[in-house]
C-alpha positions as CSV (number, residue, x, y, z in Angstrom):
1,X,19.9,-0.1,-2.0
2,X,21.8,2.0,-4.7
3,X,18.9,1.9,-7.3
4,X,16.8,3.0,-4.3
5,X,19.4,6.0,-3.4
6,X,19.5,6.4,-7.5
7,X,15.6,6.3,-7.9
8,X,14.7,8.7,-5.0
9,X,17.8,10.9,-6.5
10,X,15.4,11.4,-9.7
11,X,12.4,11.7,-8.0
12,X,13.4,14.2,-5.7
13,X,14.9,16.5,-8.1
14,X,11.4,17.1,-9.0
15,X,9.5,18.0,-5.8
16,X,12.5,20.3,-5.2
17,X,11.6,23.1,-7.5
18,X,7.7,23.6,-6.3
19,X,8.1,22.4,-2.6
20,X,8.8,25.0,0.8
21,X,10.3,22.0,2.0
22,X,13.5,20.0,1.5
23,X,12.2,16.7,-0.4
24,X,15.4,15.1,-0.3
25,X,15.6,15.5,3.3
26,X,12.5,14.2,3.7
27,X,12.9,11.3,1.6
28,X,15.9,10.6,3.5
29,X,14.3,10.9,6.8
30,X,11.5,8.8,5.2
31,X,13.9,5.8,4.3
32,X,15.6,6.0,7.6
33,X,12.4,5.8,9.7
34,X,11.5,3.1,7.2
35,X,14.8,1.6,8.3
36,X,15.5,1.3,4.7
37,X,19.0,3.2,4.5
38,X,22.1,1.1,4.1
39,X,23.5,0.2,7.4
40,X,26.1,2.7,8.8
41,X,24.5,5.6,6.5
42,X,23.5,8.6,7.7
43,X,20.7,11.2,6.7
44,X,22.8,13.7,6.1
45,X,25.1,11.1,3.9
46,X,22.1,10.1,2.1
47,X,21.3,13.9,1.5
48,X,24.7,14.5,0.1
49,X,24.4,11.2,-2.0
50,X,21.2,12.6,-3.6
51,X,22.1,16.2,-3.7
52,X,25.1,14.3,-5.9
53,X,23.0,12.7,-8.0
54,X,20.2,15.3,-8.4
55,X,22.9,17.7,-9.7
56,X,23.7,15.2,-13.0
57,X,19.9,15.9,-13.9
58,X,18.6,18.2,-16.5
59,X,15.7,20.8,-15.4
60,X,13.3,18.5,-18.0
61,X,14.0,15.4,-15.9
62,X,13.8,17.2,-12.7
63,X,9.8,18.4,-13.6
64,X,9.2,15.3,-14.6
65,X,10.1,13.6,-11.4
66,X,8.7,16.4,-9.1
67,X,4.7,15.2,-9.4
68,X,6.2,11.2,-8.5
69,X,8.4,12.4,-5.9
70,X,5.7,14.5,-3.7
71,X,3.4,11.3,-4.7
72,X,5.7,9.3,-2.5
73,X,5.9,11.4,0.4
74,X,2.3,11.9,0.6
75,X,2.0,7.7,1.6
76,X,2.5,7.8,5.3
77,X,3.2,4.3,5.7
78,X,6.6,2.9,5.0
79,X,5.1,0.4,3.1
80,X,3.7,2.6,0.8
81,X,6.6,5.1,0.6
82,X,8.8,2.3,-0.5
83,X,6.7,0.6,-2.8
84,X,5.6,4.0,-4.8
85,X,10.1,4.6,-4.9
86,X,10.5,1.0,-6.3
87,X,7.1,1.0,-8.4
88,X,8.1,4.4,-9.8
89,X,10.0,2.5,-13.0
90,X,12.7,4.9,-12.6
């Protein structure tokens, strides 16, 4: 679960700089409709966790992630959500 909190931390600083949106509250609304957040965490835990994580990030990593990132939203399914986060070979 870390590396998935760790992964999604990278991909989401990306989406954050061209999105209207909030992609790390999404992602994190994403994993726990996906019932994929450890048990006993929160959204808004998992939103601090990667807001934590996102702010070790340089503004290079952060573009690079942005275009993966808004790729995993777009899947509807959890299925594909999770599997584009753990496929991302971040």
């Amino acid at each position: 679960m870390r590396a998935l909190v760790i992964t999604l931390a990278s991909l989401l600083s990306l989406a954050a700089c061209q999105s209207g949106s909030d992609p790390v509250v999404e992602s994190c609304q994403k994993l726990d409709e996906c019932n994929a957040l450890k048990p006993g965490v929160s959204v808004d835990e998992c939103v601090e966790t990667l807001d934590k994580n996102l702010d070790g990030l340089t503004a290079s990593k952060r573009t690079d992630f942005q275009g993966l990132m808004e790729g995993c939203l777009a899947f509807e399914s959890c299925d594909g959500f999770l599997a584009c986060v753990n496929n991302s070979g971040l």
